[in-house]
N, C-alpha and C positions, 0 to 999 in steps of 0.2 A: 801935462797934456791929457786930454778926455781921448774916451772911441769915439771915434764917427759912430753917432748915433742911430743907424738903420735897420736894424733888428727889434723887432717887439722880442723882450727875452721872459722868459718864465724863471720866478726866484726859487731855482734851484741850480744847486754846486754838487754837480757829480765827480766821487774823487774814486771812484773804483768800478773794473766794470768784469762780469765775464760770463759769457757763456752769451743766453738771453737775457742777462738781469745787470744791472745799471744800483750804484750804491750812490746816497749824497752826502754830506758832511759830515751830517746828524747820525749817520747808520742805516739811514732808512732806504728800504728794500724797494726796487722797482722793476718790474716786468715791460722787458725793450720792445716793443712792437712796431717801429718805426725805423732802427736800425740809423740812426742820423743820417735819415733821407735815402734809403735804399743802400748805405755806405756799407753798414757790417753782413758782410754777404756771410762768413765760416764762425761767425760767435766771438766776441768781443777776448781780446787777449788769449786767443787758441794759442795752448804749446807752442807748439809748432811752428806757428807763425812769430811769437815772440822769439822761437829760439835764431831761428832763422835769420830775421832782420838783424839779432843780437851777434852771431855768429860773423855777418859781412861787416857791419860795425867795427870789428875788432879786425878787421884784416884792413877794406878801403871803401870810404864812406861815398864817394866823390871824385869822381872825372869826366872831364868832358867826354865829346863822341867826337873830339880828333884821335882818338884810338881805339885800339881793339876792345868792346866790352865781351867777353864770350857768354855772359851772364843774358846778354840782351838775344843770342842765339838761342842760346838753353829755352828761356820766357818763348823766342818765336814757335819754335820746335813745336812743346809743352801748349801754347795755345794753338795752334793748328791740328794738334793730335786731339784736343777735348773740344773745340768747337767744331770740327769734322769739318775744316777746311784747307788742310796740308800744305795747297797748292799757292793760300792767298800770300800775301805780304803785306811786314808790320811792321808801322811809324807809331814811333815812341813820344808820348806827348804825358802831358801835366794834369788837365782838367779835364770833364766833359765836354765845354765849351770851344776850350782848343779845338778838340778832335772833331767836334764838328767844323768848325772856323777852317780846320785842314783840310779835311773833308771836302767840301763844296771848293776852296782853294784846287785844289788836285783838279778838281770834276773840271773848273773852266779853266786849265793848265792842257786837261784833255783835249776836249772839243771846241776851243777856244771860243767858248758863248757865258754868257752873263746872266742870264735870267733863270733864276732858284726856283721852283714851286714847290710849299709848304703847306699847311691847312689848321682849319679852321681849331684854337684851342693848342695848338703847338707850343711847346717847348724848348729852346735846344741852346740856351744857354747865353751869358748877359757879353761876351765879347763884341766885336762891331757886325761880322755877318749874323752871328747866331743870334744875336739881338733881332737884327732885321728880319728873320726869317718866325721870331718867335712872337705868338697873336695876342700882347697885352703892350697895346698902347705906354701902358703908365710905364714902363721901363724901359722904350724905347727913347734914347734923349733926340732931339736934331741931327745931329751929327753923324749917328746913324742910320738917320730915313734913309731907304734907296730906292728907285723904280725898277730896280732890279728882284725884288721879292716878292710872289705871287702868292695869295693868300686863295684856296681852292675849300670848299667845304669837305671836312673830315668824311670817308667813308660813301661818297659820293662818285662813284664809278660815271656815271654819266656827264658830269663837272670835267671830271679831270677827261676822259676822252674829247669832251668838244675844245676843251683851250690846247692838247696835244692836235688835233686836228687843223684849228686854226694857226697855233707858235708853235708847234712842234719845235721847226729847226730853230728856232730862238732859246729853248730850253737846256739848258746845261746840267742841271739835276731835279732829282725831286729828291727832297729829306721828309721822315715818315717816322714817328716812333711807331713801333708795332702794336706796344700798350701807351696812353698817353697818360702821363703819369699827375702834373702839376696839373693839365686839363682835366683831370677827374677819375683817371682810371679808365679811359675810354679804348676798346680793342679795338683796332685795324681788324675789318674781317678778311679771310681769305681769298673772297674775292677782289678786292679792292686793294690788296697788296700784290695779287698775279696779274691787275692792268697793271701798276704799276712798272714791271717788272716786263709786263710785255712790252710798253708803251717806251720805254724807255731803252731797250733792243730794238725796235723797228727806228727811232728818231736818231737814235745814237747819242742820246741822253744818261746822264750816270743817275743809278739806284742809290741810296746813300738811305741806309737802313740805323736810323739814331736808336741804339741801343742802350746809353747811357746809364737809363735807370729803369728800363725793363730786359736789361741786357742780365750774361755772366749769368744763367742760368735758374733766375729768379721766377720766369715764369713756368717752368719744368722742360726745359729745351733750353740749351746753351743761349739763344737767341730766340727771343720770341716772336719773329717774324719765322722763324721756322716751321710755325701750326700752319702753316700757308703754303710750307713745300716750296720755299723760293730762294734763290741766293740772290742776294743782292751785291754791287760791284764794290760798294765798303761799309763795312760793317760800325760805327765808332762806339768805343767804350770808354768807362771811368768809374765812378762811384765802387761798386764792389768787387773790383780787378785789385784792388790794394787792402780792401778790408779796414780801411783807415789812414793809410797810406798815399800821398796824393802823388797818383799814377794813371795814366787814360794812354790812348793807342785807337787807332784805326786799322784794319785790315783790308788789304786791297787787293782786289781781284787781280789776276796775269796780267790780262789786256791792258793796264796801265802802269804804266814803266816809268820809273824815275829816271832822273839825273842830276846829278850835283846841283846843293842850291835850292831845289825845288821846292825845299822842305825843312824847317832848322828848329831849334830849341837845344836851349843853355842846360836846362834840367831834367828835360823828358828821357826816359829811359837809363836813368844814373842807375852806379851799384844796388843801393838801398830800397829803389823802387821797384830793380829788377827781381830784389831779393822776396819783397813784399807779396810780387805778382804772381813768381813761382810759389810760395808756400801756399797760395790762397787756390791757386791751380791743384795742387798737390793736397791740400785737405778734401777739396771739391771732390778728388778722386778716389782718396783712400775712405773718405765716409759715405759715400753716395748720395750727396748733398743734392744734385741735381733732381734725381730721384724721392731724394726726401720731400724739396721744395713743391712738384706732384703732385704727391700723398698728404702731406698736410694739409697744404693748399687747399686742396679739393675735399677735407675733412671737414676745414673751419669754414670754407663755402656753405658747404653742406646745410652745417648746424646754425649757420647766420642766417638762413633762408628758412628756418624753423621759427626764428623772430620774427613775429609778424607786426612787428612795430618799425621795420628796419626795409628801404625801398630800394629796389633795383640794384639789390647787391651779385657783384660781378666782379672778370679778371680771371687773370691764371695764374698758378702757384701761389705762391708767396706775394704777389702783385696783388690787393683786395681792396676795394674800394665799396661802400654804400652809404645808401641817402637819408638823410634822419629826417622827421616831420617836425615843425617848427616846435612841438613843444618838446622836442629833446635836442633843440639846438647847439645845449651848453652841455652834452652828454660828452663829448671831447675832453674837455675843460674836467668835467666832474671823474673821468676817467682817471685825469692825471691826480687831481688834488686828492679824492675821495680813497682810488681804488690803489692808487700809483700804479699807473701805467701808462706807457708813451705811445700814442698813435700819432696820425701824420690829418692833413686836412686837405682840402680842393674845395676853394670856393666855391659855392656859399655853403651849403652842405652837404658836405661830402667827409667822412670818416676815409685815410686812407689805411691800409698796414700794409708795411713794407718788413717786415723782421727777419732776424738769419736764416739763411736755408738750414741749418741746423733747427730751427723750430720744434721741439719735441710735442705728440700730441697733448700732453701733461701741461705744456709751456700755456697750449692750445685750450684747453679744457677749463686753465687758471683763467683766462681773460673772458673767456664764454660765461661762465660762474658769475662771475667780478660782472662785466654788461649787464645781464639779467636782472643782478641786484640792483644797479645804479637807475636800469631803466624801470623799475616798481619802484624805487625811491621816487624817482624824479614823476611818478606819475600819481603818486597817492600822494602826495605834497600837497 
């Protein structure tokens, strides 16, 4: 039997990883700046984290949620106390995609209406809704089309007020990455997440703030719709709630009440995952990672905007994105081969870094160095 052939893969075998840095077969050393998609939120094989998973391992790996997990309390607890939302409530899921796919599920469970509005360059994951809600054609299949998906241009306060004005009561959520991440690194600005938020309180439409992979504290705020001062009615997560672990969750405002049924999954919230989510909470807090991701963030901003070869670079914390000119298109590519290091991409050009919030400035300075060089190589060629 072959894979399903869908991935372009790069001929490298990584068999060791820790901290920022990524090892392949050969020995050979590589600086993580990509974090497998915004995945390694606390640094690849942290103590801690390995002790942890290892620790539940040895007790019970695996039970459904027809019984008591206290683990899955602990996790709720622990994430209401560091995203500073106490009050909400938290469904245990698998993927990003899930949690969105629940997500907007919950919203027309709520106000019993059907029509999503998402925007332009959105992401939120290959399931049947989150498909339909996300703006690239080529991975949407038939099956999935719906007239239930509203595509509004990104950032666009005047868009979304006139189709709330006209469907209002027809709208059952709006989903928003706060950073968009596959679309380019593009920020929701503050204002356009407070219509949001308004617009969605006066119609009696749910907020549904896709955090996924500008979530969990990446952009120097637990959630990065927080630069905007807003809460939204559910929050969804994944990517670096597990640290590698596949673990996602949504949080859900008071005002929307379960009941039996509503809501289910075989795997989401098992021992293991539980175990995953708290050490990843618990490093967050005992190293001041949130804090870190900030300060570096806004260091390697800084010094990338010193590159005057390098266009409309942006983003916050650890979320960093910018624009190469056609003759440094293959600067990605030469990063990996040349300098070894992993960065991330957004058609057509667009460099992304996603790396741990552990990030040292050192980690920082190594890749800054390394660019420089690759960009007077590739220009005196």
């Amino acid at each position: 039997m072959k894979l399903f052939d869908v991935y372009p893969i790069n001929d490298i075998t990584i068999v060791k990883a820790k901290g920022s840095y990524v090892w392949d077969q050969e020995g050979q050393q590589y600086l993580d700046l990509y974090g497998g998609h915004a995945v390694i939120s606390i640094g690849h094989t942290h103590p801690h984290y390995v002790q942890r998973i290892t620790d539940q391992l040895n007790k019970v790996g695996f039970y459904s949620n027809s019984i008591h997990i206290p683990l899955q309390e602990e996790l709720a607890d622990k994430l209401g106390k560091v995203s500073g939302r106490p009050d909400y409530q938290l469904f245990l899921c698998n993927s990003g995609a899930e949690a969105n796919e629940n997500a907007m599920k919950l919203a027309s469970f709520y106000n019993g209406r059907k029509k999503v509005v998402a925007f332009s360059k959105s992401f939120h994951g290959r399931t049947s809704l989150a498909v339909a809600v996300t703006d690239n054609p080529a991975i949407v299949a038939p099956v999935n089309q719906t007239d239930n998906a509203v595509f509004l241009p990104f950032n666009d306060t005047e868009a979304l007020e006139a189709y709330f004005k006209d469907h209002g009561e027809e709208v059952s959520s709006v989903i928003v990455e706060g950073i968009q991440g596959v679309g380019g690194i593009n920020e929701a600005s503050a204002d356009f997440l407070q219509a949001i938020s308004r617009l969605c309180k006066q119609y009696n439409a749910v907020f549904i703030a896709d955090s996924v992979q500008c979530g969990y504290g990446r952009s120097g705020k637990f959630f990065s719709q927080d630069h905007a001062g807003v809460d939204a009615d559910i929050y969804t997560m994944a990517k670096g709630m597990g640290n590698g672990f596949p673990v996602a969750g949504i949080i859900i405002a008071p005002h929307l009440k379960p009941k039996y049924g509503m809501l289910g999954t075989t795997f989401g919230g098992n021992h293991l995952a539980c175990a995953a989510a708290l050490a990843v909470l618990e490093v967050m807090e005992q190293e001041k990672l949130i804090v870190n991701a900030a300060e570096t963030g806004n260091y390697l901003m800084d010094e990338l905007k010193k590159i005057t070869q390098l266009k409309k670079v942006r983003g916050k914390g650890l979320m960093i994105g910018f624009d190469l000119p056609e003759s440094l298109k293959d600067l990605r590519k030469n990063l990996l081969f040349g300098q070894r290091i992993f960065t991330g991409e957004a058609k057509p050009n667009t460099i992304r870094l996603l790396p741990s919030l552990a990030l040292r400035k050192k980690d920082a300075d190594e890749f800054l160095e390394a660019m420089q060089e690759e960009i007077h190589s590739m220009q005196t060629v």
